[in-house]
PDB file as gemmi writes it, atoms N, CA and C in Angstrom:
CRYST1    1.000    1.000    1.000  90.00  90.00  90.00 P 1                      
ATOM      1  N   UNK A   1     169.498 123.461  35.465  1.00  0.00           N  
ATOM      2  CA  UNK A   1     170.860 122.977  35.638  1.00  0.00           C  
ATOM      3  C   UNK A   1     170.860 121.467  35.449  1.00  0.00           C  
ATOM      4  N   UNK A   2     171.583 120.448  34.610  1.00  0.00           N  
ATOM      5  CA  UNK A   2     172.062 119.176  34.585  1.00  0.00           C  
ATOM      6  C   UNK A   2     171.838 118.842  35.960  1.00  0.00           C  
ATOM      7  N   UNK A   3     171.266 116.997  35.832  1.00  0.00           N  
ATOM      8  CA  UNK A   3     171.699 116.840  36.755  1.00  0.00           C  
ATOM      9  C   UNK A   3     172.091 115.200  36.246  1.00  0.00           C  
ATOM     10  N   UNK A   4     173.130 114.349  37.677  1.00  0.00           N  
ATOM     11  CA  UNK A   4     173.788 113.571  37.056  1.00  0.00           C  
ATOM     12  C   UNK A   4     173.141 112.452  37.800  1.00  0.00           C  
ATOM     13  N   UNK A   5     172.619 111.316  37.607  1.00  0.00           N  
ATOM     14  CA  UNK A   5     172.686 110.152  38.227  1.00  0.00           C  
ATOM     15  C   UNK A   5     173.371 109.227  37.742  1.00  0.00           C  
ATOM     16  N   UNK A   6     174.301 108.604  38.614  1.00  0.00           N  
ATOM     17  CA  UNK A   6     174.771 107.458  38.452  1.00  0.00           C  
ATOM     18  C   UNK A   6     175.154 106.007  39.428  1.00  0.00           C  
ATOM     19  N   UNK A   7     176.111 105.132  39.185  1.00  0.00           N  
ATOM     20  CA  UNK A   7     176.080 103.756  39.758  1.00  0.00           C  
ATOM     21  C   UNK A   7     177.276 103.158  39.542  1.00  0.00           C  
ATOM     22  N   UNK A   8     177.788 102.473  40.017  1.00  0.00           N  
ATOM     23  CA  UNK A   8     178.943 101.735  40.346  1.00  0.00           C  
ATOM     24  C   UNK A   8     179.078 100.150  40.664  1.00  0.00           C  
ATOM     25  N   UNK A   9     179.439  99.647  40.413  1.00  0.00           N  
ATOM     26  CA  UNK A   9     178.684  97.983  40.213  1.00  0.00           C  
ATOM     27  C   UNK A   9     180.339  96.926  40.266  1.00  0.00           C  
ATOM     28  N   UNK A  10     179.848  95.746  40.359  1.00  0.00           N  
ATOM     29  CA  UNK A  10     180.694  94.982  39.751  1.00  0.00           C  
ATOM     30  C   UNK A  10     179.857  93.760  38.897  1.00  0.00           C  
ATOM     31  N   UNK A  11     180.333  93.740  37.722  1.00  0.00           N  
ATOM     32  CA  UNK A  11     179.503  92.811  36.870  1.00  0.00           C  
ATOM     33  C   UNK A  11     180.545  91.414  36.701  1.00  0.00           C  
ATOM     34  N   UNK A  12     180.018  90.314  36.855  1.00  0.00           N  
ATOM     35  CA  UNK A  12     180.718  88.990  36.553  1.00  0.00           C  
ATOM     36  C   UNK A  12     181.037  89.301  34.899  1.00  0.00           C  
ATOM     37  N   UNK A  13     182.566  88.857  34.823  1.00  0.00           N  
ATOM     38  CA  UNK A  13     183.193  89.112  33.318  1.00  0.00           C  
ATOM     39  C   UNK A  13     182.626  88.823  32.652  1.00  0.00           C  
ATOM     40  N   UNK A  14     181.758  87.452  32.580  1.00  0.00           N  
ATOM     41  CA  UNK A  14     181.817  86.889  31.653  1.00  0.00           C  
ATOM     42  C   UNK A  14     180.018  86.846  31.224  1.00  0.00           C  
ATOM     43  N   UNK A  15     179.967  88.313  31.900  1.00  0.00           N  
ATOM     44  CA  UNK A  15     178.284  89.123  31.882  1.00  0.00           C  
ATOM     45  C   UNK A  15     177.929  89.796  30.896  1.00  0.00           C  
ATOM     46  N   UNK A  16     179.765  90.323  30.439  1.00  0.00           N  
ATOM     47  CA  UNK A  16     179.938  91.729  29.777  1.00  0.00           C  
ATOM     48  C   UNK A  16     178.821  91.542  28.660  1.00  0.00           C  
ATOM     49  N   UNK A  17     178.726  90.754  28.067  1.00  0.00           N  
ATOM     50  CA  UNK A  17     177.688  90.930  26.951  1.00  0.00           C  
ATOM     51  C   UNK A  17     175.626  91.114  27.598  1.00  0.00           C  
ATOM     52  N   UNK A  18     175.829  90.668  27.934  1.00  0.00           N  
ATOM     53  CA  UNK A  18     174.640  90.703  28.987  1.00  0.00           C  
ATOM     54  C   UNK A  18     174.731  91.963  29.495  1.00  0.00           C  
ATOM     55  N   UNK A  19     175.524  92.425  30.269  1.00  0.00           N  
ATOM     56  CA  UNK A  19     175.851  94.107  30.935  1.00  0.00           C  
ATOM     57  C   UNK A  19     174.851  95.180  29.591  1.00  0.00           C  
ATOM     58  N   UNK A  20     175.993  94.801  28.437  1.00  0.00           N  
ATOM     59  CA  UNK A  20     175.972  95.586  27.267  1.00  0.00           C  
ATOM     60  C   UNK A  20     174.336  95.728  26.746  1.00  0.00           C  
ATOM     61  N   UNK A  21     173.804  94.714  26.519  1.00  0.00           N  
ATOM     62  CA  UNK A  21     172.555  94.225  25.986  1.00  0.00           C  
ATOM     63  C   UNK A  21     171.861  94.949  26.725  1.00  0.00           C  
ATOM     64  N   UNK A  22     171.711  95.038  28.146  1.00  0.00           N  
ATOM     65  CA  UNK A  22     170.968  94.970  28.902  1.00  0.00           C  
ATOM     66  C   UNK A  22     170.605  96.996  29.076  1.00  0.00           C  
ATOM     67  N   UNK A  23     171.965  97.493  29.624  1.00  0.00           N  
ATOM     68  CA  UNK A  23     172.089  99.016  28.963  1.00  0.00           C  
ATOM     69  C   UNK A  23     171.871  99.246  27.882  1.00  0.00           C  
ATOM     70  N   UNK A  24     171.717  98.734  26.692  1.00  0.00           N  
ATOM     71  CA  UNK A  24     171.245  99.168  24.853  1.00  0.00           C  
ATOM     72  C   UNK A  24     169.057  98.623  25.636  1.00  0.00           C  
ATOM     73  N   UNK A  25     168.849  98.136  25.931  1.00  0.00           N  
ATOM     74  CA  UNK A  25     167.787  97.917  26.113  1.00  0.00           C  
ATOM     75  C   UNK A  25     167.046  99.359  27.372  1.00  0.00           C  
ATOM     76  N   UNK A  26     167.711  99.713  28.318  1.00  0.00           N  
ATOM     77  CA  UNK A  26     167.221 100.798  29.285  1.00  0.00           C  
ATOM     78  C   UNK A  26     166.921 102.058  28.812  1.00  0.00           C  
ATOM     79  N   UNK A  27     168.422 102.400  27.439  1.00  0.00           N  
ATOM     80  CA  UNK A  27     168.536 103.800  27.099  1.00  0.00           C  
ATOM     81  C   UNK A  27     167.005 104.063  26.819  1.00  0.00           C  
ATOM     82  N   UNK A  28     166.572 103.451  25.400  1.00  0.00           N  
ATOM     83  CA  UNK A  28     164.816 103.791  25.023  1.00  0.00           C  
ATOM     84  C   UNK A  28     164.280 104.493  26.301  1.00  0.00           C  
ATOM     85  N   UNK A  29     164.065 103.786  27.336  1.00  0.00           N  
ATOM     86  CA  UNK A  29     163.436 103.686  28.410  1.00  0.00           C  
ATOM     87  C   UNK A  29     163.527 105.181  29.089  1.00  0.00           C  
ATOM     88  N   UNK A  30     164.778 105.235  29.513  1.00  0.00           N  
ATOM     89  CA  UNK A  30     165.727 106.297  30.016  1.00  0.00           C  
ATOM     90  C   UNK A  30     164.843 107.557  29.270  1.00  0.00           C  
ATOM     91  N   UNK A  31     165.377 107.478  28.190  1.00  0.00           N  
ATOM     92  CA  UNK A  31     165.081 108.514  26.923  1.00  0.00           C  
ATOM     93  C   UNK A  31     163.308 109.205  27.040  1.00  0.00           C  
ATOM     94  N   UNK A  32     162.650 107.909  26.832  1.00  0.00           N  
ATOM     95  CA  UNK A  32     161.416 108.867  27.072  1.00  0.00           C  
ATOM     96  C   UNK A  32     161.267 109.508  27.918  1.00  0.00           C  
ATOM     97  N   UNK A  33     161.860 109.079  29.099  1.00  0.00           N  
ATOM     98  CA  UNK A  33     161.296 109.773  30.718  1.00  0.00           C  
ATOM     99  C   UNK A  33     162.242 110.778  31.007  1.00  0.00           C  
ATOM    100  N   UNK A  34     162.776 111.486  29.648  1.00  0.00           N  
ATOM    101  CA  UNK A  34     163.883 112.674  29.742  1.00  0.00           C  
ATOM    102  C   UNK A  34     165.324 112.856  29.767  1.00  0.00           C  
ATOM    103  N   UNK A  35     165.748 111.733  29.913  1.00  0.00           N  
ATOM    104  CA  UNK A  35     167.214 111.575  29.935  1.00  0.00           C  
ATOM    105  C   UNK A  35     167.955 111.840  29.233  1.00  0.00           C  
ATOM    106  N   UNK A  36     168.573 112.720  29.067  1.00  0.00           N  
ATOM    107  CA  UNK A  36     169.528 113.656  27.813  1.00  0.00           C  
ATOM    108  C   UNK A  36     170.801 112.798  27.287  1.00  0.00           C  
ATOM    109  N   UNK A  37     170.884 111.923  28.094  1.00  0.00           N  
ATOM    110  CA  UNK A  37     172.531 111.280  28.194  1.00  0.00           C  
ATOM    111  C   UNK A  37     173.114 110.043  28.816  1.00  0.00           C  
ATOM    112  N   UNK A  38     173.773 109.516  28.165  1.00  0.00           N  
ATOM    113  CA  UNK A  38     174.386 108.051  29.193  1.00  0.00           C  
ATOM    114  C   UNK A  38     175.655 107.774  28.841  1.00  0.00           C  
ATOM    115  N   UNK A  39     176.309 106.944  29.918  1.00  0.00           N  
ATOM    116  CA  UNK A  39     177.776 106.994  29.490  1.00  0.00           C  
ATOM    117  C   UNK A  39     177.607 105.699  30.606  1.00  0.00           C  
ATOM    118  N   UNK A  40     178.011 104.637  29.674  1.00  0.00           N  
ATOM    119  CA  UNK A  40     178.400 103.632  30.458  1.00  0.00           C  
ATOM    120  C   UNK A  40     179.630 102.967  30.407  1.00  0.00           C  
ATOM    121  N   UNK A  41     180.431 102.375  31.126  1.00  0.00           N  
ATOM    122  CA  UNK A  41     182.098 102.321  30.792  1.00  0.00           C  
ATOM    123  C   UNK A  41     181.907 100.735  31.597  1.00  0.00           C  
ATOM    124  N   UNK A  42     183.205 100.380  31.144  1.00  0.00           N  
ATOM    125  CA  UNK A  42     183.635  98.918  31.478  1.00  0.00           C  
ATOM    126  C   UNK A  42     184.956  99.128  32.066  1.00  0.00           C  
ATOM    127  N   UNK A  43     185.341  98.767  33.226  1.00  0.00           N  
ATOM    128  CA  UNK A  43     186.891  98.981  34.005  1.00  0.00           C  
ATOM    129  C   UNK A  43     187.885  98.231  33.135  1.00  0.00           C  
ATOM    130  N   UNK A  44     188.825  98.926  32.675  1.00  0.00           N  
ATOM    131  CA  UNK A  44     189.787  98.304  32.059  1.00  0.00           C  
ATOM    132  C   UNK A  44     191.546  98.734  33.204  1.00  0.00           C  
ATOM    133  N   UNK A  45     191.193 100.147  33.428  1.00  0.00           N  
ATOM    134  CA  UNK A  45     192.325 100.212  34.164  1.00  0.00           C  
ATOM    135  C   UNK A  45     191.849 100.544  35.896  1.00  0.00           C  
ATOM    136  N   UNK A  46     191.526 100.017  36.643  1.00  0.00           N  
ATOM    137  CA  UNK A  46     191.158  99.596  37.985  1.00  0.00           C  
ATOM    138  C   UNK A  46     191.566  99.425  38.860  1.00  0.00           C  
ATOM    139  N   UNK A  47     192.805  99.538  39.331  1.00  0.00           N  
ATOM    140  CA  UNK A  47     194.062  99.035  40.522  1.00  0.00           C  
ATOM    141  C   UNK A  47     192.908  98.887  41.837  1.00  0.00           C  
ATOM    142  N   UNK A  48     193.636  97.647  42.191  1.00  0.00           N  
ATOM    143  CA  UNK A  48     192.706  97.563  43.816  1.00  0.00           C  
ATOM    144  C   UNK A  48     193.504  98.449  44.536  1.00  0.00           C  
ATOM    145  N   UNK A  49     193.131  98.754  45.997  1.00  0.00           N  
ATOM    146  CA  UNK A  49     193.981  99.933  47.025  1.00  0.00           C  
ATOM    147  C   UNK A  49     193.701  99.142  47.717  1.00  0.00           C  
ATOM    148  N   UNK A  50     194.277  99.670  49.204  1.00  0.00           N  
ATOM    149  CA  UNK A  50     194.530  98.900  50.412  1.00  0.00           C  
ATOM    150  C   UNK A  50     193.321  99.466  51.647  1.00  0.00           C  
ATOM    151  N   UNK A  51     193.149 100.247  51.521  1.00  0.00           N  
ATOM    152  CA  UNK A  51     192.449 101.637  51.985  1.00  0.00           C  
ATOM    153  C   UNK A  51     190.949 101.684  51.417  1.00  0.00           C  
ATOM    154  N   UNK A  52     191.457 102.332  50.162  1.00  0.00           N  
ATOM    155  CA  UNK A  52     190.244 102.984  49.254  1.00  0.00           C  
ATOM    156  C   UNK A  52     189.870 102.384  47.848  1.00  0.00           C  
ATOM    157  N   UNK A  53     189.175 102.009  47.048  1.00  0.00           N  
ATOM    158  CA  UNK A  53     189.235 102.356  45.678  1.00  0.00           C  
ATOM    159  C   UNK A  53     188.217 101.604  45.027  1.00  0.00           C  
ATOM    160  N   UNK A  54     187.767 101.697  43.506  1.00  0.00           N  
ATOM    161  CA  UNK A  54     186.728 100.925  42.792  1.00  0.00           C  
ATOM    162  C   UNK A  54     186.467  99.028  43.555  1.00  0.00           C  
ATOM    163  N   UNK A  55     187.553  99.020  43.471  1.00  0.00           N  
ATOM    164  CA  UNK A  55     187.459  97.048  43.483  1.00  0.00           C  
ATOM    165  C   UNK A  55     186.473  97.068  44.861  1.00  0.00           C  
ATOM    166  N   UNK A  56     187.087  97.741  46.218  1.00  0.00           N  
ATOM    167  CA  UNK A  56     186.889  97.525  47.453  1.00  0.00           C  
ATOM    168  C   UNK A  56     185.422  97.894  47.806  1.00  0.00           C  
ATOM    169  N   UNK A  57     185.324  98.910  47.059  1.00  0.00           N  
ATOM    170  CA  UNK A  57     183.796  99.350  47.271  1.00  0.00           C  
ATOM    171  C   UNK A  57     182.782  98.857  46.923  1.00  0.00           C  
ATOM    172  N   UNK A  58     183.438  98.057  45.721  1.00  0.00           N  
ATOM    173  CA  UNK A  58     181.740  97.352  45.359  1.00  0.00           C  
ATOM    174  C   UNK A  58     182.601  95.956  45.568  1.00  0.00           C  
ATOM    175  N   UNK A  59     183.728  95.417  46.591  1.00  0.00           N  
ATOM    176  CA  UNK A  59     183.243  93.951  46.748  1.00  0.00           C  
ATOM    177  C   UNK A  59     183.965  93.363  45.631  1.00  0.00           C  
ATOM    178  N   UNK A  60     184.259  93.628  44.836  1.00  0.00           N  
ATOM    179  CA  UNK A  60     184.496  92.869  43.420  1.00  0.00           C  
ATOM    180  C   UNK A  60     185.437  91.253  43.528  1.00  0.00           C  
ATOM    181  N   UNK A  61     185.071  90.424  42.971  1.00  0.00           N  
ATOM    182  CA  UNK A  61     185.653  89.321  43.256  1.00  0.00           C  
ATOM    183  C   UNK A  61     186.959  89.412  41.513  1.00  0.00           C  
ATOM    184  N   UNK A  62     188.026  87.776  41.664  1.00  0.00           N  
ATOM    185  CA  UNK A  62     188.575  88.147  40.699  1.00  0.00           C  
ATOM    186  C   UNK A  62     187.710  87.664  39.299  1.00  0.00           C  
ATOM    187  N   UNK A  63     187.203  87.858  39.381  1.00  0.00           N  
ATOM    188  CA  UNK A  63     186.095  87.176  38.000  1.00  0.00           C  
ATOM    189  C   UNK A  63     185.005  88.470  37.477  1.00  0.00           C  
ATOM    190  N   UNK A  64     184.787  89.525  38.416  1.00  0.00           N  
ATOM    191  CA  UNK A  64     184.295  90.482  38.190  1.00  0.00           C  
ATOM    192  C   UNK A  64     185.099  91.662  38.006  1.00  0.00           C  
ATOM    193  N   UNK A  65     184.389  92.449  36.595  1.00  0.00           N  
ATOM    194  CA  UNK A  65     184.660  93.949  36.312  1.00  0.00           C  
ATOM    195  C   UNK A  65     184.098  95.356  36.768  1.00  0.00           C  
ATOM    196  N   UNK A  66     185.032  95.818  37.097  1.00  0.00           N  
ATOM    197  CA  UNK A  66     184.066  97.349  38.451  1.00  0.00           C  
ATOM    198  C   UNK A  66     183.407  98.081  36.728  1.00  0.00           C  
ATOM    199  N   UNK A  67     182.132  98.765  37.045  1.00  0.00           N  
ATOM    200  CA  UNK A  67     181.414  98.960  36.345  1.00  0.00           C  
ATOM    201  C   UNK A  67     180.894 100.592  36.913  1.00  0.00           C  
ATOM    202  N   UNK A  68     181.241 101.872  36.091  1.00  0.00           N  
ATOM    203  CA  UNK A  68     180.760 102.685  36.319  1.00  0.00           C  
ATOM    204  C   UNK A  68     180.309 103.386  35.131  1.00  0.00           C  
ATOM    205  N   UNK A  69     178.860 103.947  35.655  1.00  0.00           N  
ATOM    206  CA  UNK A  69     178.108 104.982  34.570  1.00  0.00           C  
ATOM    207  C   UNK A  69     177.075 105.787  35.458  1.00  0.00           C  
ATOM    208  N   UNK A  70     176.760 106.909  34.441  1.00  0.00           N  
ATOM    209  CA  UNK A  70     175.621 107.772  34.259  1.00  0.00           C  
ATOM    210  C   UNK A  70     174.931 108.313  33.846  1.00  0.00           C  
ATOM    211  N   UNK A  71     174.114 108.797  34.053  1.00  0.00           N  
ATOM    212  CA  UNK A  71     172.860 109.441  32.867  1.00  0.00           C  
ATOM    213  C   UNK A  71     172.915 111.473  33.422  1.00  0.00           C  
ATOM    214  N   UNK A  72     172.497 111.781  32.184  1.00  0.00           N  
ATOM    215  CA  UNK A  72     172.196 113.416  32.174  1.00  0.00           C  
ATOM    216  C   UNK A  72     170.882 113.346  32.226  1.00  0.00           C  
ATOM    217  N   UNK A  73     170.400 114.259  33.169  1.00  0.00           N  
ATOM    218  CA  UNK A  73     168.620 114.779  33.137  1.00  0.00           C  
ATOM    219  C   UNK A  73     169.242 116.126  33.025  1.00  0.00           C  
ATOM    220  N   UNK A  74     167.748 116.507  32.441  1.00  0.00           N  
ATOM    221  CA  UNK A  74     167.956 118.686  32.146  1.00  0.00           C  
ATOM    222  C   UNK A  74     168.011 119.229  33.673  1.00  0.00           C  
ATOM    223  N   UNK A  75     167.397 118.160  34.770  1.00  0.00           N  
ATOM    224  CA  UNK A  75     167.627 118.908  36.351  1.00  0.00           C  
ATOM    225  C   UNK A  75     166.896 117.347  37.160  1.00  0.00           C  
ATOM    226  N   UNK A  76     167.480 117.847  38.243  1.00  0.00           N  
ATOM    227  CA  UNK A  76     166.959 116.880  39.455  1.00  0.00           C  
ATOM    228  C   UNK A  76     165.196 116.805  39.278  1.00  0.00           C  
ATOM    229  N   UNK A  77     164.447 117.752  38.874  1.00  0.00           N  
ATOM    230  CA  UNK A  77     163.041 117.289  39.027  1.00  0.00           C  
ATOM    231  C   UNK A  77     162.809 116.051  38.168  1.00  0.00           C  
ATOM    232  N   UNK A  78     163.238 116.404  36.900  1.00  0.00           N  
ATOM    233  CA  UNK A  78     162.852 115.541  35.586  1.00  0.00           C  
ATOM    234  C   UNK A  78     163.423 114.123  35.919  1.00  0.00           C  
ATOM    235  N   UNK A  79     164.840 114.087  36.812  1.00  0.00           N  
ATOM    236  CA  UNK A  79     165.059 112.740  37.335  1.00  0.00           C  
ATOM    237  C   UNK A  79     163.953 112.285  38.269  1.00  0.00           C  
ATOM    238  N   UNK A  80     164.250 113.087  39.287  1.00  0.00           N  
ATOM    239  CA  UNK A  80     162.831 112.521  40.157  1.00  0.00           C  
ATOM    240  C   UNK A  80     161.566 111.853  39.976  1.00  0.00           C  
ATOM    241  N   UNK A  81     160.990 112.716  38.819  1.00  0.00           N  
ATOM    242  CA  UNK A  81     159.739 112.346  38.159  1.00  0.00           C  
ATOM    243  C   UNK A  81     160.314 111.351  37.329  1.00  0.00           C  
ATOM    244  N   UNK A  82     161.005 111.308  36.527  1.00  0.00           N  
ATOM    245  CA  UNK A  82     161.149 110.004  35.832  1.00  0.00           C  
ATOM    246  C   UNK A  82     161.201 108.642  36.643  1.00  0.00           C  
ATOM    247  N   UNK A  83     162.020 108.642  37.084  1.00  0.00           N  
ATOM    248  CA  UNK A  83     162.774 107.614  38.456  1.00  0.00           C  
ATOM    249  C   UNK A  83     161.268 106.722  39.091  1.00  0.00           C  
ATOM    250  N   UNK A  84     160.502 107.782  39.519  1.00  0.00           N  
ATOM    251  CA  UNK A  84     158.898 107.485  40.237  1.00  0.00           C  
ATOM    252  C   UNK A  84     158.600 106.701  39.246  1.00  0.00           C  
ATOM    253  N   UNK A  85     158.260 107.411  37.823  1.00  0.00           N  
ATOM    254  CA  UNK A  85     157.274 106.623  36.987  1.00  0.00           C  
ATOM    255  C   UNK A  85     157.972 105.727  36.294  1.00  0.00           C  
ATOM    256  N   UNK A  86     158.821 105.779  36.175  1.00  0.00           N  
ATOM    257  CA  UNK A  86     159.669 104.566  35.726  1.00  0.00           C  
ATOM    258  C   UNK A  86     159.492 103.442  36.531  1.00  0.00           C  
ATOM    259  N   UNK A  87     159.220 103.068  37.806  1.00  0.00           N  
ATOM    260  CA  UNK A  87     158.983 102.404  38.966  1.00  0.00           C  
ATOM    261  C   UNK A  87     157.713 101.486  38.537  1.00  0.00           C  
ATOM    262  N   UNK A  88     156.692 102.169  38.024  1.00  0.00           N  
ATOM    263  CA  UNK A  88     155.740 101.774  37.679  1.00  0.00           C  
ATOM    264  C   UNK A  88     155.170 101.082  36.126  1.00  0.00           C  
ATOM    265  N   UNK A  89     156.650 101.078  35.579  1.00  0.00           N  
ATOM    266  CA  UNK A  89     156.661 100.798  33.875  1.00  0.00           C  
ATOM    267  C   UNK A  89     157.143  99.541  34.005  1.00  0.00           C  
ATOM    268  N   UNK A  90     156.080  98.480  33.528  1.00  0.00           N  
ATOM    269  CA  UNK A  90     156.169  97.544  33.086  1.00  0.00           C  
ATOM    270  C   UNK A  90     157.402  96.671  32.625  1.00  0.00           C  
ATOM    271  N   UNK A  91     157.885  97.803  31.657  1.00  0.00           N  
ATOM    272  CA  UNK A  91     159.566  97.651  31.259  1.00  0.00           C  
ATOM    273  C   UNK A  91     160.393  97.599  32.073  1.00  0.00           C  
ATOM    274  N   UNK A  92     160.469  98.198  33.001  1.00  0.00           N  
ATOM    275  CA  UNK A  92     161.762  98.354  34.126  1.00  0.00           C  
ATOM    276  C   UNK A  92     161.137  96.969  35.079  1.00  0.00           C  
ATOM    277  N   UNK A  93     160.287  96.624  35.192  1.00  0.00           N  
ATOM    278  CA  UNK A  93     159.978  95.010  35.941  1.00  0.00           C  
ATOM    279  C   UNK A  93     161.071  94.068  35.505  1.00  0.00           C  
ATOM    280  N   UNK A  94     160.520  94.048  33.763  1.00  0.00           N  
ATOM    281  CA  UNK A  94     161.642  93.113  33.370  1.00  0.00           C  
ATOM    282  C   UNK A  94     163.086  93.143  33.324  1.00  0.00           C  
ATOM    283  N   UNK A  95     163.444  94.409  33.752  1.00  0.00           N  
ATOM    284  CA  UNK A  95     165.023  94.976  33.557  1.00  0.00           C  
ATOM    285  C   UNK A  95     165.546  94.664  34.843  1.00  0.00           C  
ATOM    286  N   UNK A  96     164.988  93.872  35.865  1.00  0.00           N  
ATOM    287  CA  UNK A  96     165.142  93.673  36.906  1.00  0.00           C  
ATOM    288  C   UNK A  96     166.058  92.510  37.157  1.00  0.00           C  
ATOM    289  N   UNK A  97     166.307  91.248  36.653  1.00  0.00           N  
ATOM    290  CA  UNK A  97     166.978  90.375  36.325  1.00  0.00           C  
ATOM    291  C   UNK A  97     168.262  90.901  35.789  1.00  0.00           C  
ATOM    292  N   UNK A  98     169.256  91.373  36.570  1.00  0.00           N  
ATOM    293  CA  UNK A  98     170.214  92.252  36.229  1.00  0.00           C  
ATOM    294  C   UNK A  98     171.245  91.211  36.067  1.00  0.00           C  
ATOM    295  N   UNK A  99     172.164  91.498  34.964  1.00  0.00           N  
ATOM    296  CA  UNK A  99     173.453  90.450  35.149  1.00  0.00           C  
ATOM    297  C   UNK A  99     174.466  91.023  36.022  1.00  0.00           C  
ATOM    298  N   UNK A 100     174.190  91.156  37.004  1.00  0.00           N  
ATOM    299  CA  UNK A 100     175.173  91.733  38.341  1.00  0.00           C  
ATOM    300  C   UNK A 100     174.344  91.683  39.815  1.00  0.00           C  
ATOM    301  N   UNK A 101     175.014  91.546  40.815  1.00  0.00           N  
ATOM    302  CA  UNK A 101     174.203  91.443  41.726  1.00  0.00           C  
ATOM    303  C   UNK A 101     173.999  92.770  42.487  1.00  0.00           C  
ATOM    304  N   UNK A 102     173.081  93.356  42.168  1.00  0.00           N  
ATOM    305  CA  UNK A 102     172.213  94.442  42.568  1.00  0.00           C  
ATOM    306  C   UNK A 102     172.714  95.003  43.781  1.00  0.00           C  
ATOM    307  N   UNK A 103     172.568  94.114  44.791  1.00  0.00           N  
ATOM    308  CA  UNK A 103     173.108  94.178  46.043  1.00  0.00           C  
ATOM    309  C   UNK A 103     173.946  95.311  46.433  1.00  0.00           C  
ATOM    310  N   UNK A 104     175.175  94.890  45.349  1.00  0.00           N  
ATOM    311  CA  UNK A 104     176.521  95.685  46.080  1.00  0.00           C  
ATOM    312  C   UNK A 104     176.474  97.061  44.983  1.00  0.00           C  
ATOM    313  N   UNK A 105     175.397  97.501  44.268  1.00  0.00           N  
ATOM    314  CA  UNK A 105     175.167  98.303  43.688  1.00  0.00           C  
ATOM    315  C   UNK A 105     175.075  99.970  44.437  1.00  0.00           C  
ATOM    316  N   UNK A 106     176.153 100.443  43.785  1.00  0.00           N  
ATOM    317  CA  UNK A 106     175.877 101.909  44.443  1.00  0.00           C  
ATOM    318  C   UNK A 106     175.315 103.217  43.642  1.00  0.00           C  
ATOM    319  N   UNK A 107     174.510 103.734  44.570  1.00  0.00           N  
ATOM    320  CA  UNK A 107     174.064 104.912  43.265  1.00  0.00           C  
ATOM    321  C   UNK A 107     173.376 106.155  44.175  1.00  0.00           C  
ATOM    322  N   UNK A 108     173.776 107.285  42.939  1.00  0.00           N  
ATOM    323  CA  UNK A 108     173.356 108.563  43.583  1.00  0.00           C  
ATOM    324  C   UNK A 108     173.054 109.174  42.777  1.00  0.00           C  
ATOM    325  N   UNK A 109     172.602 110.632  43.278  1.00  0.00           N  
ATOM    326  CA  UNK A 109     172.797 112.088  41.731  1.00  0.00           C  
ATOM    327  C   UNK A 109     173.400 113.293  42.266  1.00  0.00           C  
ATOM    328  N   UNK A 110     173.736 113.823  41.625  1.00  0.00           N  
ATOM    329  CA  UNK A 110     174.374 114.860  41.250  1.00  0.00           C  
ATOM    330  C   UNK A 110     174.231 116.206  40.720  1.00  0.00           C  
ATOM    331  N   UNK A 111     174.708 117.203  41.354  1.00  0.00           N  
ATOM    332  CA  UNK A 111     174.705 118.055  40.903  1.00  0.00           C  
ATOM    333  C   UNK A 111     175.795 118.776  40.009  1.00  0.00           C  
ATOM    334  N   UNK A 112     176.137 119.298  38.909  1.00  0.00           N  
ATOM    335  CA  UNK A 112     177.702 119.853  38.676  1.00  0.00           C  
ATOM    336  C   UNK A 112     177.821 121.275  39.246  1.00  0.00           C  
ATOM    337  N   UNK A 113     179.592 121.033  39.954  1.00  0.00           N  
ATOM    338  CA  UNK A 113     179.703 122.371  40.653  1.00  0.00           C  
ATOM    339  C   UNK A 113     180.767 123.025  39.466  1.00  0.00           C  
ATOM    340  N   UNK A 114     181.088 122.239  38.480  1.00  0.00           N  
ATOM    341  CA  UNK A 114     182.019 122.893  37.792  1.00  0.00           C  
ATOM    342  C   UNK A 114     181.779 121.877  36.364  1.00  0.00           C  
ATOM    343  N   UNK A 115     181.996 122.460  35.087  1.00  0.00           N  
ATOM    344  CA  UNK A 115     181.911 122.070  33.837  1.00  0.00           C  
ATOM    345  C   UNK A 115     182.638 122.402  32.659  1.00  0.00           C  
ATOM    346  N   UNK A 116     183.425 121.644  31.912  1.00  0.00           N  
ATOM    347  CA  UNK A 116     184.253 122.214  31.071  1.00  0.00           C  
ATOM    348  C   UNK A 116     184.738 121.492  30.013  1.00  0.00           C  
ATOM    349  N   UNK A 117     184.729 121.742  28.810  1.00  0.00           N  
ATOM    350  CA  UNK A 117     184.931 121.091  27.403  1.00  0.00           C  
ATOM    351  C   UNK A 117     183.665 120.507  27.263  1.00  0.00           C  
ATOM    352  N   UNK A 118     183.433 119.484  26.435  1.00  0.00           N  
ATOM    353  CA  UNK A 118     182.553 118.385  25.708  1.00  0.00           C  
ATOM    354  C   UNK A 118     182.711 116.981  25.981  1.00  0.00           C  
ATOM    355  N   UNK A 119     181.084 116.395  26.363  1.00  0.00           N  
ATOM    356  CA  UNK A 119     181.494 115.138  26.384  1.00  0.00           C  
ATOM    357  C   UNK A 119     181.097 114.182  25.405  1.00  0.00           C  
ATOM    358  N   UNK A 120     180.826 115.137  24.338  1.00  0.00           N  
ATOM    359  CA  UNK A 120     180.592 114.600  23.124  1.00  0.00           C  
ATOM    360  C   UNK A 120     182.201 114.015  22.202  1.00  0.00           C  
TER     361      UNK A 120                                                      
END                                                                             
């Protein structure tokens, strides 16, 4: 069964190219250690809430863009195992210098309880 990891961020605007660069540089990475898929998006339509919503959760100042994506693994093991050894790859050291502050970074995985059309 798919499984989904993803993250939620706020990146300083004026990162976006840096953001971009920086995800075109992980996929490779991603990819060997099994990753079927990525979808990374840039907030264009975002409303703050009073309560609840993207801006509030990650903090976002007005100079920063809420930032959400994720990756497809074929199942939670192949994430797992990737995730570990990825830890230990050289490459992901340097991917560490993130143009966003890590900090207010949120992230999880997923399972799908329901699936339908293409996200191709």
């Amino acid at each position: 069964m798919p499984y989904y990891s993803g993250f939620l961020c706020a990146v300083p605007t004026e990162n976006k190219d840096a953001y971009i660069a920086s995800a075109r540089k992980a996929w490779p990475i991603f990819e060997e250690y099994g990753c079927i898929g990525t979808v990374e998006t840039w907030g264009v339509d975002v409303p703050d809430g009073k309560l609840t919503s993207f801006p509030l959760a990650t903090k976002k100042t007005e100079d920063e863009t809420v930032v959400f994506s994720w990756m497809v693994w074929p199942d939670k093991a192949t994430c797992d195992d990737a995730w570990g050894r990825m830890m230990e790859d050289p490459r992901m050291a340097e991917m560490m210098d993130m143009p966003f502050d890590g900090k207010r970074m949120m992230w999880g995985g997923f399972e799908p309880i329901f699936t339908a059309g293409s996200a191709s």
